[in-house]
C-alpha positions in Angstrom: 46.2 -17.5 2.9 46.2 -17.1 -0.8 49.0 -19.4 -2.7 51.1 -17.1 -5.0 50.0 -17.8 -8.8 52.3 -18.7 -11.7 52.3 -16.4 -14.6 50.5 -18.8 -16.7 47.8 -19.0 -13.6 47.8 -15.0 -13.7 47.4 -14.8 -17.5 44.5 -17.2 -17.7 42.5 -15.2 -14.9 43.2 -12.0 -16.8 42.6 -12.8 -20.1 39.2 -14.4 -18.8 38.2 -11.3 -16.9 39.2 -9.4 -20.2 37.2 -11.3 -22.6 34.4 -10.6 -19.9 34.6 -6.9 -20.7 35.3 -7.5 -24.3 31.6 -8.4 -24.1 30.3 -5.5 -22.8 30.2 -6.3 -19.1 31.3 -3.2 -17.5 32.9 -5.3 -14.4 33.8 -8.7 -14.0 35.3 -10.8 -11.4 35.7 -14.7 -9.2 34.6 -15.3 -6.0 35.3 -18.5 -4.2 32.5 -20.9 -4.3 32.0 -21.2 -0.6 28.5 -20.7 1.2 27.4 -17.7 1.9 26.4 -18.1 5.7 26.5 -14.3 6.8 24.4 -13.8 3.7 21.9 -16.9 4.2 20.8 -16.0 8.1 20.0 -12.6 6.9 17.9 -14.1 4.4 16.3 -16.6 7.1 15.8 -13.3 8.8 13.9 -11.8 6.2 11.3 -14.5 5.2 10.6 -15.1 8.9 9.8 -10.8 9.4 7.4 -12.3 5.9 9.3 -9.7 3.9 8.7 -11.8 1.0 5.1 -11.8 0.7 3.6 -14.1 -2.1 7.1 -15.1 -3.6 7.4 -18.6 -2.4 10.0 -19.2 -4.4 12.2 -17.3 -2.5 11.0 -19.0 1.1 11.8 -22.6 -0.5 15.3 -21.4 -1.9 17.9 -21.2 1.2 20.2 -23.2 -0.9 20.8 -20.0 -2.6 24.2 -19.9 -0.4 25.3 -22.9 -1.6 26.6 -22.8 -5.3 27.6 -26.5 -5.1 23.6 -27.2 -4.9 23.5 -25.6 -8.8 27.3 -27.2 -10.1 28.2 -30.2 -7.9 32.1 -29.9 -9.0 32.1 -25.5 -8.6 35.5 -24.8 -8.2 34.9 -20.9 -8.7 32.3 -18.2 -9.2 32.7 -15.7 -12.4 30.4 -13.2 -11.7 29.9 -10.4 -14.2 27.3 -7.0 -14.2 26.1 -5.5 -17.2 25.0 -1.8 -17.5 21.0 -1.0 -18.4 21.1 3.2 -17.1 20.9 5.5 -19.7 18.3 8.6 -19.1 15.0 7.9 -17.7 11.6 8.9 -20.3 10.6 12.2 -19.3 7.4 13.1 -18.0 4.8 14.1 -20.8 2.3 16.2 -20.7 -1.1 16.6 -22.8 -2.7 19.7 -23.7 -5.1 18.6 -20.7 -2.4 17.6 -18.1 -0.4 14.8 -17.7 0.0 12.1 -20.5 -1.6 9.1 -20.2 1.6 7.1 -20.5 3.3 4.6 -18.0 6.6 4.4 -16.8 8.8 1.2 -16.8 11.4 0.1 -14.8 14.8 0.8 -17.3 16.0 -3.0 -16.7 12.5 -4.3 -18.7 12.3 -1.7 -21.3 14.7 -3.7 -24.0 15.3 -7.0 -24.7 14.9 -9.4 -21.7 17.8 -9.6 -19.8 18.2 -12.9 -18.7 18.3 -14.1 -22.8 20.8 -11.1 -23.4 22.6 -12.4 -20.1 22.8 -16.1 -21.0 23.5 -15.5 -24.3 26.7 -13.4 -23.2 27.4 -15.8 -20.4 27.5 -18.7 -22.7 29.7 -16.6 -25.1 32.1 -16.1 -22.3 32.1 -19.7 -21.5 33.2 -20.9 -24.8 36.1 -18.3 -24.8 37.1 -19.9 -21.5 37.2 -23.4 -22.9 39.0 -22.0 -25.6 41.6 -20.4 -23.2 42.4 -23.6 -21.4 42.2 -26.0 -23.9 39.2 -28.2 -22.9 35.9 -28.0 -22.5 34.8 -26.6 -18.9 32.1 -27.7 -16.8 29.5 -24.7 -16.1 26.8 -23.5 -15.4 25.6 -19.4 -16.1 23.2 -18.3 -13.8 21.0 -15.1 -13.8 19.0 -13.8 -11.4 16.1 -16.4 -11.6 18.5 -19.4 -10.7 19.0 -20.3 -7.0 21.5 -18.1 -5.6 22.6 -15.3 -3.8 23.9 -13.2 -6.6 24.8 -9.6 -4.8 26.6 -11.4 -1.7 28.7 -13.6 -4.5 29.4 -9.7 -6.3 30.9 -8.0 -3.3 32.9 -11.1 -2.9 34.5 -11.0 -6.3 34.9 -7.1 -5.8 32.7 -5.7 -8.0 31.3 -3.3 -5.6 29.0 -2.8 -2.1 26.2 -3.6 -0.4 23.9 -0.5 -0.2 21.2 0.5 2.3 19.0 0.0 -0.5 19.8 -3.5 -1.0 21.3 -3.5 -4.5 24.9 -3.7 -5.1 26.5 -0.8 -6.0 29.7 -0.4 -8.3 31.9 2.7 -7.9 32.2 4.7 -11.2 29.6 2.7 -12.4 26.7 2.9 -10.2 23.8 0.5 -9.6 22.0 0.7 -12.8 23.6 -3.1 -13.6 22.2 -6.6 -14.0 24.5 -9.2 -12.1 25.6 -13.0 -14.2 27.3 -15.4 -12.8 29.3 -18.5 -14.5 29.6 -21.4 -12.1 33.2 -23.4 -13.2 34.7 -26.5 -12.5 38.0 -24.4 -13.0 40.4 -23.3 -10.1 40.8 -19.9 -10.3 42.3 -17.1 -7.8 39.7 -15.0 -6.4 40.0 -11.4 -6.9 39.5 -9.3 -4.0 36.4 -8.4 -2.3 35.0 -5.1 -1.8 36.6 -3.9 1.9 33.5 -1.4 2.6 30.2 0.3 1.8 29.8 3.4 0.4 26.8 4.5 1.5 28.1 6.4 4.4 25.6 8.6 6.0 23.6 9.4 2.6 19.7 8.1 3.1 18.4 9.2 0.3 17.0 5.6 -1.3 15.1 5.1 2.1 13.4 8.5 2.0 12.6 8.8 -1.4 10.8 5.3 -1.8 6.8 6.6 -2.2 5.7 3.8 -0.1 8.1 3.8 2.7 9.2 0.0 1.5 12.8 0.4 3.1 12.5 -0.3 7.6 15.9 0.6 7.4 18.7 0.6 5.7 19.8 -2.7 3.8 16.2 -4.4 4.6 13.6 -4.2 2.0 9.8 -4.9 3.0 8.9 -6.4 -0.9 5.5 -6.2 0.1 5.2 -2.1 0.2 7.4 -2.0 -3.0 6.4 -0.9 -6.1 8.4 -3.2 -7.9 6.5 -6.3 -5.9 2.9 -4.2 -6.4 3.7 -4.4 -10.2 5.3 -7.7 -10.9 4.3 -10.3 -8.3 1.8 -9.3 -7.0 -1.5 -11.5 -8.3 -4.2 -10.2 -6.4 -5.7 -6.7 -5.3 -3.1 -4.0 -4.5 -3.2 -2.7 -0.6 -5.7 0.1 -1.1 -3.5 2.5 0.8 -0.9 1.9 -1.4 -2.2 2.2 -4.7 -2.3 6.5 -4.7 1.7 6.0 -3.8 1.9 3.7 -6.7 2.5 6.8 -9.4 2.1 5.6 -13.0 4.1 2.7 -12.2 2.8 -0.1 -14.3 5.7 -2.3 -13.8 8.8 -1.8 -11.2 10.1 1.0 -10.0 13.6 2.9 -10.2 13.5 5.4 -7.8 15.7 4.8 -4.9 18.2 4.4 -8.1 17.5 7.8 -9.5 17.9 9.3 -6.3 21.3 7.8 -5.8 24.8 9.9 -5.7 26.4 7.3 -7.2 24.1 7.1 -10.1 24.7 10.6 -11.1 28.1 10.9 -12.0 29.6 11.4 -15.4 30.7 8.5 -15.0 27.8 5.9 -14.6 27.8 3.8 -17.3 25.3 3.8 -20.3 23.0 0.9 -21.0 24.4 -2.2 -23.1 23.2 -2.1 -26.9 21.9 -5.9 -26.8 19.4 -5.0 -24.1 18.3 -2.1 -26.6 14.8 0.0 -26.1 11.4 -0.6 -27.3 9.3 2.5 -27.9 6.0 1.2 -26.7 7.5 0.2 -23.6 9.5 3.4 -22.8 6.2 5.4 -23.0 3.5 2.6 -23.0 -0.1 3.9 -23.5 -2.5 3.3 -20.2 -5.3 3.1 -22.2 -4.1 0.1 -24.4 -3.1 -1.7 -21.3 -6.3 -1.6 -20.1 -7.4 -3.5 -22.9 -5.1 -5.0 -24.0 -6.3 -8.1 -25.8 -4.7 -11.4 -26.1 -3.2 -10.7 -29.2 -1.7 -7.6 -28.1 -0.3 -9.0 -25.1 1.2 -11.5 -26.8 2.9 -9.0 -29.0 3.5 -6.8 -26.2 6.0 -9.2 -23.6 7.3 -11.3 -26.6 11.3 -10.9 -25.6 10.5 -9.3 -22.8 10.5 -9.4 -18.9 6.9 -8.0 -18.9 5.8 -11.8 -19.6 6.3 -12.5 -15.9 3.3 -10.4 -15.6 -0.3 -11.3 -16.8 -2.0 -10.0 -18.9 -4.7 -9.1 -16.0 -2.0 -7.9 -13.6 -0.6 -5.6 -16.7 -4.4 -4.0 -16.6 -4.8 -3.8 -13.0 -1.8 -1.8 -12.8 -3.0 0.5 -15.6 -6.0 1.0 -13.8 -4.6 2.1 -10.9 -1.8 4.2 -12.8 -4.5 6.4 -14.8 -6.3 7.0 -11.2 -3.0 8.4 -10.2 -3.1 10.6 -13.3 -6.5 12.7 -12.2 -6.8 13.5 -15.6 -10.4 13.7 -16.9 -9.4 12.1 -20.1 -9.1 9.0 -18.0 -12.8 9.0 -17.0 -14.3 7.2 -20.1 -11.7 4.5 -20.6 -12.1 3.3 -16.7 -15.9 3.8 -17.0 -15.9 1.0 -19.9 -12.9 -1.2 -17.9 -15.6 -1.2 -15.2 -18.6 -2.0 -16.5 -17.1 -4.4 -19.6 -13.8 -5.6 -18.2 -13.8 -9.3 -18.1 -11.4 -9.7 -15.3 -13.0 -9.4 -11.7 -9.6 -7.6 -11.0 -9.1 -4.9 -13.8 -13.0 -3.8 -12.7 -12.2 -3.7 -8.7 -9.6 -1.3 -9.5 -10.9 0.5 -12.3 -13.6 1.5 -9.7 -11.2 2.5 -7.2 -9.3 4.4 -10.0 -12.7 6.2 -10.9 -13.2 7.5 -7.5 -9.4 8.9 -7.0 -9.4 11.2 -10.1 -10.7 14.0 -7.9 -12.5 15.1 -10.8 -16.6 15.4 -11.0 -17.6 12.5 -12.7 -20.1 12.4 -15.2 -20.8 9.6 -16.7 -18.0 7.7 -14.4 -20.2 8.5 -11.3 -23.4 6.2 -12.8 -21.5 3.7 -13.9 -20.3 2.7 -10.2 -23.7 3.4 -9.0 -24.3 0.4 -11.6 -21.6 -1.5 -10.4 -22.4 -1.2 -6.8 -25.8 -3.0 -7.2 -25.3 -5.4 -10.5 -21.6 -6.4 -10.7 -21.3 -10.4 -10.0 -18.0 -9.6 -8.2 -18.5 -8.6 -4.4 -15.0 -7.2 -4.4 -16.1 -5.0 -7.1 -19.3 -4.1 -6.0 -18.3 -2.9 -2.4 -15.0 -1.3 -4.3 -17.9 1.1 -6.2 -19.5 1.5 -3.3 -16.0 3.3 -1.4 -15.2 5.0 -4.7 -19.3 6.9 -4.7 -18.0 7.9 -0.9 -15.4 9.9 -2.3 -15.7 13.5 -2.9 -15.7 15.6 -6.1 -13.4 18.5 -6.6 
């Protein structure tokens, strides 16, 4: 049972959650630092069913439940989401046929978030030491620290749990990315979200291209695009790569597909994340190639450095494949026969052999690859793509 608040308790918990959307956080709100159990067995659940594929990280993290492990003293939990939506890029075309552009997911294609996020958190930190007249043990969290972020949102009532795993805000939608502000401060919690609001609506599970949902509210990360793009080090599952689109880094479809992301009312994206051009339509061509230099340049400020440069390739490989655009013939043929990574060749040949165009001079090249490349992966992946027919 919740002990009635004075007014000066009352005031301080409002004017906190106040300066939260002063700084652009479209919902704010405090949770009670307890563990999470309910949310922590599910996650034991999950890495056991291996949903996590390569991300370690995650198996060796089940303290995630337990804010006290990140702030000994946590007397509360400020969480706080800020809105990246806004209209996805549209789909260009070429005189030819489709564009060779990629598509990235909306949360990467500003400023990284978790600098924008910290920065903001810290910001709202210092207005809270302000407010109670003393400096307050803290410590912000975003979504790479230790801790089970969305179960610690529906607590403080920012929204639900949806089937597709994200939290969802009402009048706001999903489109958000979720802070957190760990205080050695009592505060009163505000109240949780009572229920979801998915209802019967399916529409994230049956949109996802490759069929990454095996039911609602569990996630398989290793059929997602998101986990194809980002963590992913190795070869994509051949079967997957046609589903993978143009995709060269996450995915946002079982977003876009959402009810509660179409509304009037969903809320535009936050001006600090902003939007780089060359990452709202990036070129598949210069991924390919991209050189160190222009890597460098390319994920400076952004979360696209959590990607190699290698991995950013590979995935343009694949993505002008998906394109079966003729103009994407010559750039794979010189990705497979010059490419120094083992990995941007194996999938440029692949790529080659899925345009389900004839090939010209893209059909000698893995002839040449088949017998002379040093890789085996890439030699036996020329040798599939020369099995594929011509249209």
């Amino acid at each position: 049972m919740t002990a009635s608040l004075s007014p000066s308790q009352e005031s301080l918990e409002q004017r906190i959650l106040g300066a939260a959307r002063e700084l652009g956080f479209v919902r704010a709100g405090i949770a009670l630092p307890a563990r999470a159990e309910q949310a922590a067995e599910r996650l034991r659940e999950w890495l056991a069913a291996g949903h996590h594929g390569e991300m370690q990280y995650m198996a060796g993290a089940l303290d995630r439940a337990a804010p006290a492990s990140l702030l000994e003293r946590v007397q509360s939990v400020l969480v706080v989401a800020l809105p990246y939506g806004g209209a996805p890029t549209a789909l260009r075309r070429s005189e030819t046929g489709p564009a060779l552009t990629g598509r990235v997911a909306r949360y990467a294609l500003g400023e990284d978030y978790h600098r924008v996020l910290k920065a903001k958190l810290e910001r709202l930190g210092q207005t809270i030491d302000s407010l109670v007249g003393r400096p307050v043990e803290r410590r912000a969290c975003v979504d790479s620290a230790p801790l089970l972020e969305r179960d610690f949102a529906v607590r403080a009532g920012l929204g639900f749990a949806a089937k597709s795993t994200l939290t969802i805000l009402p009048g706001v939608g999903s489109f958000v990315l979720l802070g957190e502000l760990l205080l050695d401060l009592p505060l009163t919690p505000t109240s949780a979200h009572a229920t979801s609001g998915c209802g019967t609506c399916t529409a994230c599970l049956t949109a996802c291209p490759t069929s990454a949902f095996v039911g609602p509210y569990v996630l398989d990360a290793r059929r997602c695009i998101s986990y194809l793009t980002i963590e992913l080090k190795g070869s994509m599952p051949r079967e997957l790569r046609p589903l993978i689109g143009t995709h060269v880094f996450g995915c946002d479809i079982c977003q876009d597909v959402c009810p509660w992301n179409r509304t009037r009312h969903a809320a535009d994206r936050d001006a600090e994340l902003g939007v780089r051009a060359e990452l709202a339509e990036p070129q598949l061509v210069e991924l390919l190639f991209l050189t160190s230099t222009g890597y460098r340049r390319l994920v400076r400020g952004s979360a696209l450095s959590r990607v190699s440069r290698a991995r950013l390739s590979r995935n343009a490989a694949v993505a002008l494949g998906n394109t079966r655009s003729p103009a994407a013939e010559a750039p794979l043929t010189r990705a497979l026969l010059g490419h120094s990574s083992a990995l941007v060749r194996e999938h440029a040949a692949w790529a080659l052999g899925a345009l389900g165009v004839r090939l010209t001079e893209g059909r000698a090249a893995l002839a040449q690859a088949a017998q002379a490349d040093p890789d085996g992966d890439v030699r036996a992946e020329a040798r599939r793509a020369l099995e594929q027919p011509e249209t």
